[in-house]
VOKOLNU-107553 format. One line per field, with one value per residue: residue number from 1; residue in three letters; x, y, z of N, C-alpha, C in turn. Coordinates in nm, 4 decimals, always signed. Layout:
! VOKOLNU-107553
i [NUM | ...]
aa [ALA | ...]
neast [X | ...]
nnorth [Y | ...]
nup [Z | ...]
caeast [X | ...]
canorth [Y | ...]
caup [Z | ...]
ceast [X | ...]
cnorth [Y | ...]
cup [Z | ...]
***
This chain:
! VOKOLNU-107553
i [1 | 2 | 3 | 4 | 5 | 6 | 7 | 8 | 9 | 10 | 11 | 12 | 13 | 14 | 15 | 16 | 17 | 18 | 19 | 20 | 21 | 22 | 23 | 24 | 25 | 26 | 27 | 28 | 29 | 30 | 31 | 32 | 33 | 34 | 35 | 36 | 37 | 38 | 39 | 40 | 41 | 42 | 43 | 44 | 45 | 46 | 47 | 48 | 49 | 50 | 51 | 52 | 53 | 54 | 55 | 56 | 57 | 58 | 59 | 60 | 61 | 62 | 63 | 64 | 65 | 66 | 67 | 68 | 69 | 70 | 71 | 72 | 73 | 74 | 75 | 76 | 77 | 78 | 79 | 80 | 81 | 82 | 83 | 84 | 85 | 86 | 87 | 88 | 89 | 90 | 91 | 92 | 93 | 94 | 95 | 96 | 97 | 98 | 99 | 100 | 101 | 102 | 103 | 104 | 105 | 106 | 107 | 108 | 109 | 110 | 111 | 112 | 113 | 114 | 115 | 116 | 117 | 118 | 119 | 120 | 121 | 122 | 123 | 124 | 125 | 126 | 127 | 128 | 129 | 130 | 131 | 132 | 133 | 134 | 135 | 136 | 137 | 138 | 139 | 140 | 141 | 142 | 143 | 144 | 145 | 146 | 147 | 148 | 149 | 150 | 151 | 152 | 153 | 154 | 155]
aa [UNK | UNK | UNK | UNK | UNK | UNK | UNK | UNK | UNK | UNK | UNK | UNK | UNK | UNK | UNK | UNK | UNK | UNK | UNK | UNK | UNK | UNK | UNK | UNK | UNK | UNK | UNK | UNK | UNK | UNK | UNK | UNK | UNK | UNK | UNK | UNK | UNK | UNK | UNK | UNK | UNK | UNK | UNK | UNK | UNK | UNK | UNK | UNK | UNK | UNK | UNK | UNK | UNK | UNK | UNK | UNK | UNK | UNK | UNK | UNK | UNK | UNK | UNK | UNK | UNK | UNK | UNK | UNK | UNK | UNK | UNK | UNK | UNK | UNK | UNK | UNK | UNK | UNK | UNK | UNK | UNK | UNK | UNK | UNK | UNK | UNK | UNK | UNK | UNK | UNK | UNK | UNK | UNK | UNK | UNK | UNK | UNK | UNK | UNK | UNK | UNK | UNK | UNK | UNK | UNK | UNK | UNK | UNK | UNK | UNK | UNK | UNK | UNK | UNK | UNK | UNK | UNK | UNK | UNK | UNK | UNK | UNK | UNK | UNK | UNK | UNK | UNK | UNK | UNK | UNK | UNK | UNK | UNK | UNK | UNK | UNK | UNK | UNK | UNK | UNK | UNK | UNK | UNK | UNK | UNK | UNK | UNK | UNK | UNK | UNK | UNK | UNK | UNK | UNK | UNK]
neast [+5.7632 | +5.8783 | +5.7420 | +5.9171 | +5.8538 | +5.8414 | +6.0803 | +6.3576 | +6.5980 | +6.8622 | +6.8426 | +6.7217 | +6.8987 | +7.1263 | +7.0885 | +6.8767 | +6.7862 | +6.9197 | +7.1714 | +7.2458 | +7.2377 | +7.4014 | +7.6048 | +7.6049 | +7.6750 | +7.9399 | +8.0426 | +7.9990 | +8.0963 | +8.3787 | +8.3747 | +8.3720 | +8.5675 | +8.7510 | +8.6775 | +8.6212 | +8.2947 | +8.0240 | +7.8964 | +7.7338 | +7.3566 | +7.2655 | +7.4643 | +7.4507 | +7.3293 | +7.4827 | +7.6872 | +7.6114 | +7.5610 | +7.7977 | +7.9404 | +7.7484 | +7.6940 | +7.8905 | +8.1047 | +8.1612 | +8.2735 | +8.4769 | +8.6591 | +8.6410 | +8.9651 | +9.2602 | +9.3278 | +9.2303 | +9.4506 | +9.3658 | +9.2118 | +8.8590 | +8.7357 | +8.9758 | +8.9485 | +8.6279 | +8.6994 | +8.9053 | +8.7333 | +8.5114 | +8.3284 | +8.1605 | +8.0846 | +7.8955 | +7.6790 | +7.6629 | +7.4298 | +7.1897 | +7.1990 | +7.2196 | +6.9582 | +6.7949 | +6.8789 | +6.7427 | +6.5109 | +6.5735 | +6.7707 | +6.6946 | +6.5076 | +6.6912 | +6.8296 | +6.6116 | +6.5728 | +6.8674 | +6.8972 | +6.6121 | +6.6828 | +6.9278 | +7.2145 | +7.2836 | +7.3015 | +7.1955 | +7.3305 | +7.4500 | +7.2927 | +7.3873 | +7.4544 | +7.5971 | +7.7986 | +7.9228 | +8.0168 | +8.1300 | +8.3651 | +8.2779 | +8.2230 | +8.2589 | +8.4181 | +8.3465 | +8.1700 | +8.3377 | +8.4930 | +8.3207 | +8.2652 | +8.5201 | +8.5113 | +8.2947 | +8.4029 | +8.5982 | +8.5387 | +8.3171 | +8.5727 | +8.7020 | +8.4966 | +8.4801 | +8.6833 | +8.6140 | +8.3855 | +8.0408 | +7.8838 | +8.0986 | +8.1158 | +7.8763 | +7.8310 | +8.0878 | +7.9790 | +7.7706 | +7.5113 | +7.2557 | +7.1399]
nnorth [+5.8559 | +5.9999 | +6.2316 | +6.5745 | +6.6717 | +6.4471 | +6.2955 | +6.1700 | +6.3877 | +6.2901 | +6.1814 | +6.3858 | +6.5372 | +6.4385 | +6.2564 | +6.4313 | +6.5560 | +6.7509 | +6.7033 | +6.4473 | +6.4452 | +6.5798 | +6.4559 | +6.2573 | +6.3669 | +6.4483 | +6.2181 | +6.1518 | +6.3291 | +6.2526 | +6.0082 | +6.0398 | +6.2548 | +5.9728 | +5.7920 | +5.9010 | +5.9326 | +5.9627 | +5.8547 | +5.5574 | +5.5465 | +5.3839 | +5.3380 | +5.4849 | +5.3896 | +5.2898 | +5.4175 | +5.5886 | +5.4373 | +5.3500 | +5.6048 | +5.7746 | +5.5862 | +5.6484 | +5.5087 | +5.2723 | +5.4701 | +5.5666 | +5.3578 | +5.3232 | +5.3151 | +5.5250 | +5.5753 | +5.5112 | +5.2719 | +5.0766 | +4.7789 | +4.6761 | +4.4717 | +4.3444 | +4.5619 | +4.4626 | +4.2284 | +4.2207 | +4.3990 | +4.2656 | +4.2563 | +4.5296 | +4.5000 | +4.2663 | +4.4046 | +4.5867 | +4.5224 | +4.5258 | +4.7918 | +4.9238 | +4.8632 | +5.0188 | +5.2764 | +5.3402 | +5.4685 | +5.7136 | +5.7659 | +5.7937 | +6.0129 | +6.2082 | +6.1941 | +6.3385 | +6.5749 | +6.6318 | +6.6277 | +6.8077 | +7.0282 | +7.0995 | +7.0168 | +6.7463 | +6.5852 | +6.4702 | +6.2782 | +6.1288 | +5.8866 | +5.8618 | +5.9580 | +6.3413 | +6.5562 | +6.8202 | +6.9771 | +7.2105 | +7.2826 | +7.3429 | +7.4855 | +7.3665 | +7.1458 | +6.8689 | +6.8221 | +6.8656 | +6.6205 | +6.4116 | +6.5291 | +6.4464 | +6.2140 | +6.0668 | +6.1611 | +5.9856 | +5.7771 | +5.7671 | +5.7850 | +5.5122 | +5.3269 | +5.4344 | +5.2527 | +4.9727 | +4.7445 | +4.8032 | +4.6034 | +4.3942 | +4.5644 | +4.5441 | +4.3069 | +4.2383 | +4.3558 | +4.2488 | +4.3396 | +4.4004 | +4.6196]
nup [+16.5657 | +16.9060 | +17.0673 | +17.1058 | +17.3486 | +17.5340 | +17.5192 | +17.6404 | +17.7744 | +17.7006 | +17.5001 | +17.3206 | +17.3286 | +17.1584 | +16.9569 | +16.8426 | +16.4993 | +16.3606 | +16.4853 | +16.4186 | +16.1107 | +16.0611 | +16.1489 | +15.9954 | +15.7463 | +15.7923 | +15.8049 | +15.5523 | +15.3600 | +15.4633 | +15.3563 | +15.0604 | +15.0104 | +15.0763 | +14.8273 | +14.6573 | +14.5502 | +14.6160 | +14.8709 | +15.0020 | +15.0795 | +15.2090 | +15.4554 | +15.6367 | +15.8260 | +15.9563 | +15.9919 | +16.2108 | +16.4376 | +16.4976 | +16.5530 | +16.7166 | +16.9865 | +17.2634 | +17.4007 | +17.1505 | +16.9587 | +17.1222 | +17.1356 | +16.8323 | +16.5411 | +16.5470 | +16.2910 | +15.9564 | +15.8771 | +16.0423 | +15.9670 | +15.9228 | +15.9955 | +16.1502 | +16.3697 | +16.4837 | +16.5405 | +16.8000 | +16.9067 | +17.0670 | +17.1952 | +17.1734 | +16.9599 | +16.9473 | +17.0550 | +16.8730 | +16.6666 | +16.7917 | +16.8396 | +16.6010 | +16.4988 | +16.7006 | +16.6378 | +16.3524 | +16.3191 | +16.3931 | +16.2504 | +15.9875 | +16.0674 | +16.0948 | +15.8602 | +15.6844 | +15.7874 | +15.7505 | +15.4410 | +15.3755 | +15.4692 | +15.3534 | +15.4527 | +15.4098 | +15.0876 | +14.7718 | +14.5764 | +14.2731 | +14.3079 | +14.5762 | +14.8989 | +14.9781 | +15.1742 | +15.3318 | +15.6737 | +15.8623 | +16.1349 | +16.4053 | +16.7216 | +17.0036 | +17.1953 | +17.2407 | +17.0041 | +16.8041 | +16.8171 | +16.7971 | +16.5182 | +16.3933 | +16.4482 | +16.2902 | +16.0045 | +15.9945 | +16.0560 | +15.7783 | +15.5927 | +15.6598 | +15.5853 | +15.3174 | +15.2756 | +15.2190 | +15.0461 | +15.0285 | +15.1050 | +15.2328 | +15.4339 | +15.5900 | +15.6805 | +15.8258 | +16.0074 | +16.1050 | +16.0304 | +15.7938 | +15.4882]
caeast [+5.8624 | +5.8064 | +5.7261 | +6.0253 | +5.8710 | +5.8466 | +6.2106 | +6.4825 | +6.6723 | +7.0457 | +6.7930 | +6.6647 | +7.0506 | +7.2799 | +6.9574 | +6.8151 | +6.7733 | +7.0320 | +7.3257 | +7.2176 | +7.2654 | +7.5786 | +7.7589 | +7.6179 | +7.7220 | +8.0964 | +8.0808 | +7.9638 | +8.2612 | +8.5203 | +8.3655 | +8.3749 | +8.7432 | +8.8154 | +8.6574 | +8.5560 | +8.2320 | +7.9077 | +7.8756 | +7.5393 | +7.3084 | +7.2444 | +7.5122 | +7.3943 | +7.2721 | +7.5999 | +7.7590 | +7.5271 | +7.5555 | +7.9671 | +7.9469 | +7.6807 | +7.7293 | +8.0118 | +8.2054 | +8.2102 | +8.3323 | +8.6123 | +8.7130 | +8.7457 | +9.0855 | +9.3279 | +9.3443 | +9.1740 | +9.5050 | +9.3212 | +9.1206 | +8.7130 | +8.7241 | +9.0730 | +8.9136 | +8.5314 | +8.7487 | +8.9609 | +8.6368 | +8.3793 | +8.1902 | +8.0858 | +8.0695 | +7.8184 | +7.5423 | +7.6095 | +7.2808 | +7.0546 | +7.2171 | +7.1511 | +6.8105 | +6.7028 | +6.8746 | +6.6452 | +6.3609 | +6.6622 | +6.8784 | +6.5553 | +6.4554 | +6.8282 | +6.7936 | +6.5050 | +6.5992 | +6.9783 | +6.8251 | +6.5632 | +6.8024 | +7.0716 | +7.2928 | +7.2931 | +7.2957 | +7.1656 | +7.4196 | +7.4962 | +7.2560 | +7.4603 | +7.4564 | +7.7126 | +7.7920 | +7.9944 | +8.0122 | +8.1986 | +8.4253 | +8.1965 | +8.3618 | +8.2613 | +8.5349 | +8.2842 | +8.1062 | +8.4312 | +8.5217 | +8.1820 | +8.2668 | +8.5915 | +8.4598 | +8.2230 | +8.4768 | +8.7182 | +8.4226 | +8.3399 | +8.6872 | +8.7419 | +8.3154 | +8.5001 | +8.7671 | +8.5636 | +8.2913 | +7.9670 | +7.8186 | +8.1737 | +8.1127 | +7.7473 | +7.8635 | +8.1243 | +7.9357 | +7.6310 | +7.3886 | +7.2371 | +7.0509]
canorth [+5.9155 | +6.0370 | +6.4121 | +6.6352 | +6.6856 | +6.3477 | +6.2116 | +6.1780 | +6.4706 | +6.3111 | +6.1344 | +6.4974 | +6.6455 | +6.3556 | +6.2157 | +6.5188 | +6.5307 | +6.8257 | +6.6360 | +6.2646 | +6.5148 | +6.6497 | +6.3059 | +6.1647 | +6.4606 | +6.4515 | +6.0774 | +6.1629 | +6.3936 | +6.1718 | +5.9105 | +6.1019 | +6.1969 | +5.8779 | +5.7005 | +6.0172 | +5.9273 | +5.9712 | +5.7242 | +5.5037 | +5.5823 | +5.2610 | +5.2744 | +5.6154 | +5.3485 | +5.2013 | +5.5486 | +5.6256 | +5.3112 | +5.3764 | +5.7450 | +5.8186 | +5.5277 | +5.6432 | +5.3583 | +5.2470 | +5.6073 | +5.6086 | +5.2363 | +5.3638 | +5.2948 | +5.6264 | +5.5666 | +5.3855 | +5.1817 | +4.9480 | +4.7039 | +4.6706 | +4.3008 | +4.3759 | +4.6310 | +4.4322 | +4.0934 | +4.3399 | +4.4695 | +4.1892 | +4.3214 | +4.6383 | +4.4233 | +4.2164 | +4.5010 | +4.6420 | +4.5298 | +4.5957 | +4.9653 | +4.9516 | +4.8636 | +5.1169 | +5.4093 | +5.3223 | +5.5945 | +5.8216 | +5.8107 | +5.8129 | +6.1541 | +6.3252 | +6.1798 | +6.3820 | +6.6786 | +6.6834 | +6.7060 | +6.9408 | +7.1490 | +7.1281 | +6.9648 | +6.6346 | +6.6024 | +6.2926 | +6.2927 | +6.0449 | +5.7856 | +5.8686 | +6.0994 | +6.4058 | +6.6571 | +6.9049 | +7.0424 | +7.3270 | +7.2602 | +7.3518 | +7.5269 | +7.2890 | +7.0168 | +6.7330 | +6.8330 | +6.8825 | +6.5207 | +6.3961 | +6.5129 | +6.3901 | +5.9782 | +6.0840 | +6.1819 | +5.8459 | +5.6762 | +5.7660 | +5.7061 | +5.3534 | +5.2507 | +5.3561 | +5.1296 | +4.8677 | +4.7465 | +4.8181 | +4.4308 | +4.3505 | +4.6094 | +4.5222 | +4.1560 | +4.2561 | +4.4373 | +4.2010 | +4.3998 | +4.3975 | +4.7111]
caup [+16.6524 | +17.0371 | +17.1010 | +17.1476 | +17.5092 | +17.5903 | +17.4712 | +17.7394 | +17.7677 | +17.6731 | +17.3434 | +17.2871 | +17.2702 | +17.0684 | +16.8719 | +16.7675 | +16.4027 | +16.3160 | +16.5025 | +16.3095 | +16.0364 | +16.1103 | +16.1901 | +15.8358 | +15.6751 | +15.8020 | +15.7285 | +15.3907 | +15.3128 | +15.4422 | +15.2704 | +14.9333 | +15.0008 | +14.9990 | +14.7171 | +14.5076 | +14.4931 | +14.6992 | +15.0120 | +14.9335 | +15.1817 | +15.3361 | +15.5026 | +15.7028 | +15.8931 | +15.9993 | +16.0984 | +16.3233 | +16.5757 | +16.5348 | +16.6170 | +16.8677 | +17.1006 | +17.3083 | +17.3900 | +17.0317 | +16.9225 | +17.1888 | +17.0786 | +16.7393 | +16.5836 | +16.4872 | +16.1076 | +15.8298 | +15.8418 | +16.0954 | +15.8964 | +15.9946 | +16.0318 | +16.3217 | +16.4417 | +16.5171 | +16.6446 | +16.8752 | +17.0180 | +17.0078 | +17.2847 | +17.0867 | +16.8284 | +17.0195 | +17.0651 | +16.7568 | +16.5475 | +16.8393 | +16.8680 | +16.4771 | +16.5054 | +16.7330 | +16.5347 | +16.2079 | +16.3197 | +16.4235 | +16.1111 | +15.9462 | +16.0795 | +16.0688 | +15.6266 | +15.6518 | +15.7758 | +15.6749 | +15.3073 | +15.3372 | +15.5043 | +15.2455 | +15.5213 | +15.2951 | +14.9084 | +14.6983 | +14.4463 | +14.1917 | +14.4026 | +14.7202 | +14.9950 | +15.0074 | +15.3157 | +15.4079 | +15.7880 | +15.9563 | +16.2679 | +16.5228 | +16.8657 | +17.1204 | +17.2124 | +17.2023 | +16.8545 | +16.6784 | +16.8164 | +16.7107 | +16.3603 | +16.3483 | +16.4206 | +16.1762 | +15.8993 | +16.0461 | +15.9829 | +15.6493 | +15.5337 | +15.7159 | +15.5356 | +15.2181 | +15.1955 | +15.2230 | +14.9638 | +15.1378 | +15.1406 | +15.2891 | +15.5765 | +15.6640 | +15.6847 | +15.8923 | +16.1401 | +16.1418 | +15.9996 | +15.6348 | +15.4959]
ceast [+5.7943 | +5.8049 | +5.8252 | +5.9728 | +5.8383 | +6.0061 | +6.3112 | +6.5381 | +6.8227 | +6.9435 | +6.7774 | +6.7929 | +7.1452 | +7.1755 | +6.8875 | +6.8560 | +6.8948 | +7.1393 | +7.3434 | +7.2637 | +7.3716 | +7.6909 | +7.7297 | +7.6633 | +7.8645 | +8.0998 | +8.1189 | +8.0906 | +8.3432 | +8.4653 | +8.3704 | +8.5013 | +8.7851 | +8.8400 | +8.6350 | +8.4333 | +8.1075 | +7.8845 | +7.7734 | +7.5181 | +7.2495 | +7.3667 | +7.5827 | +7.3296 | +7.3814 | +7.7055 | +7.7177 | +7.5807 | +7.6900 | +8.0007 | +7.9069 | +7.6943 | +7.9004 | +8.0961 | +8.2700 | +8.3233 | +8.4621 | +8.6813 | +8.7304 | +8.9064 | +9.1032 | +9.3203 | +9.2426 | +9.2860 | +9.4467 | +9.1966 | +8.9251 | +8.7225 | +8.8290 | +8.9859 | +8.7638 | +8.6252 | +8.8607 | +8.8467 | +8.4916 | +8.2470 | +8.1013 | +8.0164 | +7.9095 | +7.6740 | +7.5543 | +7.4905 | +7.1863 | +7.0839 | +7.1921 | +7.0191 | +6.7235 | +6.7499 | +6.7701 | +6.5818 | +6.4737 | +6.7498 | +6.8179 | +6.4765 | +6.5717 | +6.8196 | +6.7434 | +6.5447 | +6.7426 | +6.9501 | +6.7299 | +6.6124 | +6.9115 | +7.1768 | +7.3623 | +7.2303 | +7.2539 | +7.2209 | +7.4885 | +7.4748 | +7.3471 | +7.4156 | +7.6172 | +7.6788 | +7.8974 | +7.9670 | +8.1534 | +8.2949 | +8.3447 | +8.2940 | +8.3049 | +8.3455 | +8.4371 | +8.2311 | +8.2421 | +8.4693 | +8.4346 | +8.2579 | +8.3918 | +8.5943 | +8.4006 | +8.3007 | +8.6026 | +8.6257 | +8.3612 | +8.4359 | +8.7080 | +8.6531 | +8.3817 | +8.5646 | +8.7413 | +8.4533 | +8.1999 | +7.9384 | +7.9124 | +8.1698 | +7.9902 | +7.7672 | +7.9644 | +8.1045 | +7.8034 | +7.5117 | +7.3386 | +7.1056 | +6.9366]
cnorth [+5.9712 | +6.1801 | +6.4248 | +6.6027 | +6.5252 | +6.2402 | +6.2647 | +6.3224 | +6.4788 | +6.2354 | +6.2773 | +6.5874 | +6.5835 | +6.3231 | +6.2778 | +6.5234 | +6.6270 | +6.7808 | +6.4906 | +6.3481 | +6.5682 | +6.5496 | +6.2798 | +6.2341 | +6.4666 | +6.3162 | +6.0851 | +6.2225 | +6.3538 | +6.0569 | +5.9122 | +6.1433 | +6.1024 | +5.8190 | +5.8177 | +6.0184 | +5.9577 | +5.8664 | +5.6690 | +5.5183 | +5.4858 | +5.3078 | +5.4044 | +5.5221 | +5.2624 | +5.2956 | +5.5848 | +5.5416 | +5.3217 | +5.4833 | +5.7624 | +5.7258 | +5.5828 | +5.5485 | +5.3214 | +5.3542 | +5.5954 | +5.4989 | +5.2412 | +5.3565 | +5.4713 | +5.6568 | +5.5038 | +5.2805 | +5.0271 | +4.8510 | +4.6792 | +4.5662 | +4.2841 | +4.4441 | +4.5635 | +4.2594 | +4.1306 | +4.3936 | +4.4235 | +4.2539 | +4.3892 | +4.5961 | +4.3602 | +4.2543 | +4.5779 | +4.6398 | +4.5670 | +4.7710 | +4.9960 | +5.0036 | +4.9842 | +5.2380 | +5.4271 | +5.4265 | +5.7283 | +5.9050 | +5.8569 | +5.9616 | +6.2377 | +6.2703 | +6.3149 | +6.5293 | +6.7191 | +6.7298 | +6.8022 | +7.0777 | +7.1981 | +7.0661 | +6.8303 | +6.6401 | +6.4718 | +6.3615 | +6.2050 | +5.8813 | +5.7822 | +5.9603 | +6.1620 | +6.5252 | +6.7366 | +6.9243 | +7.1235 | +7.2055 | +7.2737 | +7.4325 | +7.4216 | +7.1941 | +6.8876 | +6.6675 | +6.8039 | +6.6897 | +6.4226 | +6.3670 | +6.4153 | +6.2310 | +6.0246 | +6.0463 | +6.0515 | +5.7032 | +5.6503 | +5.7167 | +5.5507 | +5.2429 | +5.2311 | +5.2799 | +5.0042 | +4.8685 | +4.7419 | +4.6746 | +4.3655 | +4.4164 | +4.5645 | +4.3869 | +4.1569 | +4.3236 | +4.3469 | +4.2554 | +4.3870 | +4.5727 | +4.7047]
cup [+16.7771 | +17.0122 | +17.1547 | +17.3191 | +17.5805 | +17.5686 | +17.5847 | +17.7173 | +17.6761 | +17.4740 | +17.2992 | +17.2152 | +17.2002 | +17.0126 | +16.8294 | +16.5942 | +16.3111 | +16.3480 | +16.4086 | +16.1513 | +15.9789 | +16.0779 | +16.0231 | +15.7503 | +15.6787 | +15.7490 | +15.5714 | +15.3190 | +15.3105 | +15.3673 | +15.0740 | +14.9110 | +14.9883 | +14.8893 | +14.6099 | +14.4384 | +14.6021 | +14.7767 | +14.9748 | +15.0579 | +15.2785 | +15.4597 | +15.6137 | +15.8427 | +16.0234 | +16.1218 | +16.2115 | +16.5058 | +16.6013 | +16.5727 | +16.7293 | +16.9459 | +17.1045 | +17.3328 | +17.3230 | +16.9735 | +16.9982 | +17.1703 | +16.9420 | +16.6865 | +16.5037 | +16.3817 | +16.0445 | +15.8372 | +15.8966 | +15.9865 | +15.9512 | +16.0095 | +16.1622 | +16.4021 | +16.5213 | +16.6123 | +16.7419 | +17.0033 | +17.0288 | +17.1125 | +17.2584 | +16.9993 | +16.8696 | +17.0499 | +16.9810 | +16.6429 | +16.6069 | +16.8370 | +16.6932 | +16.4547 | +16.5278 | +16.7375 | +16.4525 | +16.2080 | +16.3468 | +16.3005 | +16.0284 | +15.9435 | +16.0903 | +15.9336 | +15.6339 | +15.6525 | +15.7241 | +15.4882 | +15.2593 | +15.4174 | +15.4590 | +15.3212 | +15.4543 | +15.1546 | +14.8664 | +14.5600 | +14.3480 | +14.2939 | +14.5481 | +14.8134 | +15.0263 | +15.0652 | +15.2935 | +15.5359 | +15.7834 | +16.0646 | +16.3755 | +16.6493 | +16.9864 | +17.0977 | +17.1438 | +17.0552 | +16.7731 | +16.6776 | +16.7608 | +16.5411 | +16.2911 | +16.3490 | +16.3111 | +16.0558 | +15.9116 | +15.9496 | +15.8187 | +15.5610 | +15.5139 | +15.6269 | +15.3677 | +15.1635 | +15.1836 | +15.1191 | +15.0646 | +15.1601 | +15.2383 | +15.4569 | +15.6441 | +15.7543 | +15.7950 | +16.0614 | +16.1954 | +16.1126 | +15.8465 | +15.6086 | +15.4911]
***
């Protein structure tokens, strides 16, 4: 990983290891509301590239009712630079794991990962959490092999 003082500024404040933390953690929750079970943690790798890129995040659909397979042939473009924006999360998601668990922020629970978060008071954070927790939901109605496959990526 680069030295805090050498990492971009906007990498330093959405890529810092407590917000990667944060998002997988709301994922994790709505993804445990859904299914009732612990999210597998591959797929910590998936949230990430659908959260923190903006674009993606604001192309988001409203509900879980939208399907992930509508929703990626709807928005192939995103779709399109989604494995390289995968890719070069890996060391990112990688170091928010790290610290969301030895921070108690994330749980390994019945081979999964499970979160809680707060609301937060900033506008942007709370919106943040809520793709997060969209996201989670949407990952679990899908079997994971069916979402990776769908997104182009494999764990």
């Amino acid at each position: 990983m680069t030295a805090w003082q050498d990492r971009p500024q906007v990498s330093a404040a959405y890529l810092n290891p407590a917000m990667v933390a944060t998002v997988l953690a709301a994922a994790a929750a709505g993804y445990q509301a859904e299914r009732q079970r612990a999210m597998i943690w591959p797929l910590a790798f998936v949230v990430a590239p659908l959260v923190l890129h903006r674009s993606t995040r604001q192309a988001l659909p409203r509900s879980t009712a939208t399907h992930l397979g509508s929703w990626v042939s709807r928005n192939a473009l995103l779709h399109a630079g989604f494995a390289a924006r995968a890719r070069a999360l890996v060391p990112t998601v990688r170091e928010g794991l790290r610290f969301g668990l030895r921070h108690g922020v994330l749980t390994v629970d019945a081979g999964g990962l499970s979160g809680a978060v707060g609301r937060g008071r900033d506008p942007e954070l709370q919106q943040l959490l809520r793709s997060a927790q969209l996201v989670g939901r949407w990952l679990a109605k899908a079997e994971p092999a069916t979402a990776f496959a769908i997104l182009g990526v494999e764990p």
